[in-house]
C-alpha positions as CSV (number, residue, x, y, z in Angstrom):
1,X,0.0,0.0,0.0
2,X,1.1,3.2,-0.4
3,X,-0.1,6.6,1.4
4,X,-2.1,8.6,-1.2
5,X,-3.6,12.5,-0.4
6,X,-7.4,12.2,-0.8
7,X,-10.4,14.5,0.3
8,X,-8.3,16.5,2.7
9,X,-6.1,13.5,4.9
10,X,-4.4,10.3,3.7
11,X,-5.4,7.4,2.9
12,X,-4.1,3.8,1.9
13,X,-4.0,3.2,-1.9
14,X,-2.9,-0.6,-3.0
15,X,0.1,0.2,-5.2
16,X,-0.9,-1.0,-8.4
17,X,-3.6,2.4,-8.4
18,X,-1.1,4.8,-7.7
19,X,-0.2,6.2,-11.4
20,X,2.9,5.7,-13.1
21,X,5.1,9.2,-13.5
22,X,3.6,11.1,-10.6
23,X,6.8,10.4,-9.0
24,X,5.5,7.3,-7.1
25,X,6.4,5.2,-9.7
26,X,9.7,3.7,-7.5
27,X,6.9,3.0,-4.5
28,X,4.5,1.3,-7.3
29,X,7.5,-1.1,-7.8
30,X,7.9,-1.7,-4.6
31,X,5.4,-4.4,-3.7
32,X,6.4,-6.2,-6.8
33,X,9.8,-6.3,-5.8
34,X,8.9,-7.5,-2.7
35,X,7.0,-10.4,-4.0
36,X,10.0,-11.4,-6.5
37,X,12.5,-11.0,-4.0
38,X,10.3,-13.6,-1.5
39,X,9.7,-15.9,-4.8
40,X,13.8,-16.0,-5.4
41,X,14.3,-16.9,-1.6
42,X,11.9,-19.5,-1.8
43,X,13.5,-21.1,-4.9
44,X,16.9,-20.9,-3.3
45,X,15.6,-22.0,0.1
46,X,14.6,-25.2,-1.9
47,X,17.6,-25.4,-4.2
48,X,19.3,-25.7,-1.4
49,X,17.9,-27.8,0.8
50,X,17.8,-30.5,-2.0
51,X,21.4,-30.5,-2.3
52,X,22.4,-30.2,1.0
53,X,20.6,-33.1,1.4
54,X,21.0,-35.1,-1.7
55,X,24.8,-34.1,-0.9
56,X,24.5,-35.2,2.7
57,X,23.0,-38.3,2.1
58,X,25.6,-39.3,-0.4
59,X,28.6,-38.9,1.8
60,X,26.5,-40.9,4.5
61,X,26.6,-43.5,2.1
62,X,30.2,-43.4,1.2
63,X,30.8,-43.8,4.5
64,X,29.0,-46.4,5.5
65,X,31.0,-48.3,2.5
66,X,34.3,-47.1,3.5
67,X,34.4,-46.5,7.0
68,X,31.7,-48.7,8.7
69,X,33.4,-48.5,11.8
70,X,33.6,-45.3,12.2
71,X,30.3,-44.3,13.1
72,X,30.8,-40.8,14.9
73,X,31.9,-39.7,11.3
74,X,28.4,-40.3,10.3
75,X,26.8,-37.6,13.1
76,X,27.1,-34.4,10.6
77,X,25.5,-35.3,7.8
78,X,23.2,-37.2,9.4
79,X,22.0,-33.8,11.7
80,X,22.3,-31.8,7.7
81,X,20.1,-34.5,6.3
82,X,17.9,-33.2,9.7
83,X,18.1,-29.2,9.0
84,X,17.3,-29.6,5.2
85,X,14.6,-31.7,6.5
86,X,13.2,-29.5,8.4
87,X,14.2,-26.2,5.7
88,X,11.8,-28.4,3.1
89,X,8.9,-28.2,5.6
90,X,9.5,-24.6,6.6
91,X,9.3,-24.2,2.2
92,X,6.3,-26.7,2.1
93,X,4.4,-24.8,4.9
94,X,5.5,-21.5,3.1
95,X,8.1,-20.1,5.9
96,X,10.6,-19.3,4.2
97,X,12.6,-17.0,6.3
98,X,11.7,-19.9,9.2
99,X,13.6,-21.9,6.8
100,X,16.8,-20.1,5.3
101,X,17.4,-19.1,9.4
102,X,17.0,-22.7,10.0
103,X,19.2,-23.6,7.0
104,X,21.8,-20.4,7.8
105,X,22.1,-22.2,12.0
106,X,22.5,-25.6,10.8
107,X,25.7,-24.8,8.1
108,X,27.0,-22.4,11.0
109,X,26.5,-25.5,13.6
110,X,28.0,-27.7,11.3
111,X,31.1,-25.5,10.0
112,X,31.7,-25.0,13.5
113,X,31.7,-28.2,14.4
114,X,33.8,-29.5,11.6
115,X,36.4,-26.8,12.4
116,X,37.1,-28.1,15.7
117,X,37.1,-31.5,14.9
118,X,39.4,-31.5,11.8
119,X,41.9,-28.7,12.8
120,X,40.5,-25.5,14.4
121,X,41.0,-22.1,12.4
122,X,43.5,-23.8,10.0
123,X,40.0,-26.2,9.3
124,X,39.5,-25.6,5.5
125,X,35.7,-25.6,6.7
126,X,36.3,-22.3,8.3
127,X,36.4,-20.4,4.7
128,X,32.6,-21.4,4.7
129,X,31.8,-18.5,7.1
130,X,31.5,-15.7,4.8
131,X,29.4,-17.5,2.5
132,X,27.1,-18.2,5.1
133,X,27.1,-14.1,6.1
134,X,26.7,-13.2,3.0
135,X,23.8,-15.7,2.4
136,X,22.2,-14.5,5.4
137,X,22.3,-11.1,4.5
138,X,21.2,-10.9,1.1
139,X,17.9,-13.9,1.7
140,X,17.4,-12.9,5.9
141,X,18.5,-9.7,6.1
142,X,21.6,-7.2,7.3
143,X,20.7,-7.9,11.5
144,X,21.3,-11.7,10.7
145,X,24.0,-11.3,8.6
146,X,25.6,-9.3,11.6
147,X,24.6,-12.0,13.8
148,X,26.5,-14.7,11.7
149,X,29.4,-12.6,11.4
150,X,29.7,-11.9,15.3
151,X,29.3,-15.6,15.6
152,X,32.1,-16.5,13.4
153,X,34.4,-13.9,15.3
154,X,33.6,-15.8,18.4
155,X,34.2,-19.0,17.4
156,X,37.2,-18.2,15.6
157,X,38.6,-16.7,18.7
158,X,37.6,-19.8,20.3
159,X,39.1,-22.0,18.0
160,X,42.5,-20.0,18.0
161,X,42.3,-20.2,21.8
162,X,41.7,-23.8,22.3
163,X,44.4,-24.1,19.7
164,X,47.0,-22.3,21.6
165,X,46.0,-24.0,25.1
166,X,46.3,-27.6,23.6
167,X,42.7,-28.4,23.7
168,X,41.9,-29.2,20.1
């Protein structure tokens, strides 16, 4: 809606009224942007789901082949198999931002976790942060992105830390 002078006071006017080159043409676009922007998350929310899980189920399988033995190996797919799980119900049920923050904490959980098992901040995992920031920022939104980024300086202070005290 945008706010339209009428009979003296303001009223709400759904956008597509408003005429194009009064100046409100930019607000007329708005809504539609809006409504692109939220279809594009939604395909991407589902894009990615798909192949985090296709993906995580396909390592699961290599290493029950390889590795049987090694069942701990088996815990992180097996919870990403669980996020995009619940990221494709958040799409079915039409929650998408439900989703992509669901998707965004899982991959952070998961990078984290990865980093400290495989080698801290040398982990080649830990080059997955800004990829999740940006991804945050430009399908969530600038707070979240901030939010990831102040998590990944916190655990990579952690990490380095635990490093340099022989904990990891």
């Amino acid at each position: 809606y945008i706010v339209s002078p009428g009979r003296g006071c303001f009223k709400r006017v759904p956008a597509r009224l408003v005429p194009a080159g009064n100046g409100d043409t930019m607000q007329a676009l708005q809504p539609n942007d809006d409504r692109l922007a939220e279809k594009h998350a939604a395909a991407f929310l589902l894009m990615a789901a798909l192949s985090l899980a296709a993906g995580s189920v396909i390592y699961l399988l290599i290493l029950w082949v390889a590795v049987p033995d090694q069942a701990a190996r088996m815990a992180g797919p097996t919870a990403l198999v669980l996020v995009s799980a619940f990221a494709l119900v958040c799409h079915r049920r039409r929650r998408v931002r439900l989703g992509l923050l669901t998707l965004g904490i899982g991959l952070w959980l998961e990078i984290t976790l990865m980093a400290t098992i495989t080698g801290g901040i040398k982990a080649p995992a830990i080059y997955l942060y800004p990829l999740i920031i940006l991804m945050a920022g430009w399908l969530i939104g600038r707070r979240m992105a901030m939010a990831f980024a102040f998590m990944s300086v916190l655990a990579c202070v952690a990490l380095t830390l635990a490093e340099s005290a022989s904990l990891i």
